[in-house]
C-alpha positions as CSV (number, residue, x, y, z in Angstrom):
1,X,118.8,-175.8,133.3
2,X,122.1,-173.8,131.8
3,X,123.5,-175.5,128.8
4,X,126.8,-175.6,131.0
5,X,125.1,-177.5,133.5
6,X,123.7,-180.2,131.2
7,X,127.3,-180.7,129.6
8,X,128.5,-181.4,133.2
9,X,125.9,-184.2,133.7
10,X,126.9,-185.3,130.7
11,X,130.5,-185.4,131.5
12,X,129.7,-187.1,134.4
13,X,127.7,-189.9,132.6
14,X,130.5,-191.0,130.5
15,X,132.5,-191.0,133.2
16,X,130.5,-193.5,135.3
17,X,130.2,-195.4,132.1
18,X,134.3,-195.4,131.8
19,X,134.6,-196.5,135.1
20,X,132.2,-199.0,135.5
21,X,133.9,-200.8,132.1
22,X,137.0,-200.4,133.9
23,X,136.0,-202.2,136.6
24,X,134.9,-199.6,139.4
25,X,131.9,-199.8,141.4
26,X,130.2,-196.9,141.3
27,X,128.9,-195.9,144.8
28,X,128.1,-192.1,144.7
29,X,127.7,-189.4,142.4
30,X,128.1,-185.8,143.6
31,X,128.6,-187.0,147.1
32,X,128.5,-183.7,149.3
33,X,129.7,-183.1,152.8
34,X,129.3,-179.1,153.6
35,X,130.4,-177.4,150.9
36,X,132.5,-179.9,149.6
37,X,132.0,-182.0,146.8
38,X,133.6,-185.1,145.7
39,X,132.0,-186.3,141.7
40,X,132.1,-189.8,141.8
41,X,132.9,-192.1,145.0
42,X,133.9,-195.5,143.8
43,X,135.1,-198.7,144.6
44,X,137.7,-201.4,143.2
45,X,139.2,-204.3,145.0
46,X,137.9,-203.1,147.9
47,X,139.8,-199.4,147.6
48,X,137.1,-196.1,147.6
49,X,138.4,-194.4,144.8
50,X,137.0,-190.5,145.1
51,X,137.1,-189.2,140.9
52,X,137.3,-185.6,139.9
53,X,135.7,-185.3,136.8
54,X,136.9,-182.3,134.1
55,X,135.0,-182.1,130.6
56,X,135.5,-179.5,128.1
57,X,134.5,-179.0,124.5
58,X,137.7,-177.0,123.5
59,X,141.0,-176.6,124.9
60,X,140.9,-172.9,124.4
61,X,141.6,-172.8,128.8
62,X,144.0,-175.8,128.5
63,X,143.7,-179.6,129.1
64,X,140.4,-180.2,131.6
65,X,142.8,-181.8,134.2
66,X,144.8,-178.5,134.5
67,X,142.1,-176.8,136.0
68,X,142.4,-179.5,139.2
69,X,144.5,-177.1,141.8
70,X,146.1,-177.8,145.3
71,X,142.8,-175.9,146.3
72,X,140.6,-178.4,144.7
73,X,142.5,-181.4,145.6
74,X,142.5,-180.3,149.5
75,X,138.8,-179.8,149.1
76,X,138.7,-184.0,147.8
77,X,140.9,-184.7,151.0
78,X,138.2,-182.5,153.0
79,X,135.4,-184.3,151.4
80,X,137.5,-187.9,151.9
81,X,138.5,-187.6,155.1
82,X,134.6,-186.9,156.2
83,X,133.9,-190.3,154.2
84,X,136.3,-192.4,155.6
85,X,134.7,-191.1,159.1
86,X,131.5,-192.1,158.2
87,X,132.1,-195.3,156.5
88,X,134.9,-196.7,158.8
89,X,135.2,-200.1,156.9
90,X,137.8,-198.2,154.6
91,X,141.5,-197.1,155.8
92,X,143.2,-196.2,153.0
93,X,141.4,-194.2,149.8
94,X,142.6,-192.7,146.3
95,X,141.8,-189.1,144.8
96,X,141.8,-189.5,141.0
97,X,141.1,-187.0,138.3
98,X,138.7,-188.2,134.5
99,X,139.8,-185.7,132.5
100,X,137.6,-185.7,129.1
101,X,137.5,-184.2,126.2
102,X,134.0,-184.1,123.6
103,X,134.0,-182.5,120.5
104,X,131.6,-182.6,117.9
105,X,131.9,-185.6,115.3
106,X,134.1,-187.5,117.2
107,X,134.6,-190.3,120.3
108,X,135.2,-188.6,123.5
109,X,138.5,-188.1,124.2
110,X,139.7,-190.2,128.3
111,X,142.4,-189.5,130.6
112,X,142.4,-190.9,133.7
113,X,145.0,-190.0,136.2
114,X,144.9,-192.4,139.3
115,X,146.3,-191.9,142.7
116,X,147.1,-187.9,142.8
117,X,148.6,-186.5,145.7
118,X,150.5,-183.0,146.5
């Protein structure tokens, strides 16, 4: 497996472990509907919550959460909207970006920016 590919799980570990001590269920990871792709689906006080996930080890292309276009958050509607077909129970949703940071020697680096819309 590509290095590149193994960082991403990693990314994606720490942020099911941020969540999780934030209070969020954690229902899916990597939940796919065609060719769409939503990171994390989870749940707090009763509201799915469908989480981007970005993790870099430098910012030599910018902040992780910059690289989240209008492209990729009308692919998180695609994916939502197919959810919230299939899982009826929920009416209203949130698209969320985990933006982290890891570098060597140090804590990883959070930002979590909740409720984005365009």
């Amino acid at each position: 497996m590509g290095s590149h590919i193994d960082f991403g799980k990693l990314g994606e570990q720490l942020a099911e472990d941020f969540l999780i001590n934030k209070g969020y269920t954690i229902l899916h990871r990597n939940w796919r509907y065609s060719h769409y792709e939503i990171d994390i689906v989870a749940l707090k006080n009763d509201l799915p919550h469908f989480i981007e996930v970005k993790t870099r080890s430098s910012k030599q292309f910018g902040e992780p959460e910059e690289s989240v276009n209008k492209k990729k958050i009308r692919s998180l509607l695609q994916a939502a909207d197919e959810f919230l077909f299939r899982n009826p129970q929920y009416t209203n949703f949130h698209i969320d970006i985990l933006s982290i940071n890891i570098h060597p020697q140090e804590e990883p680096q959070y930002f979590f920016i909740e409720d984005v819309y365009l």
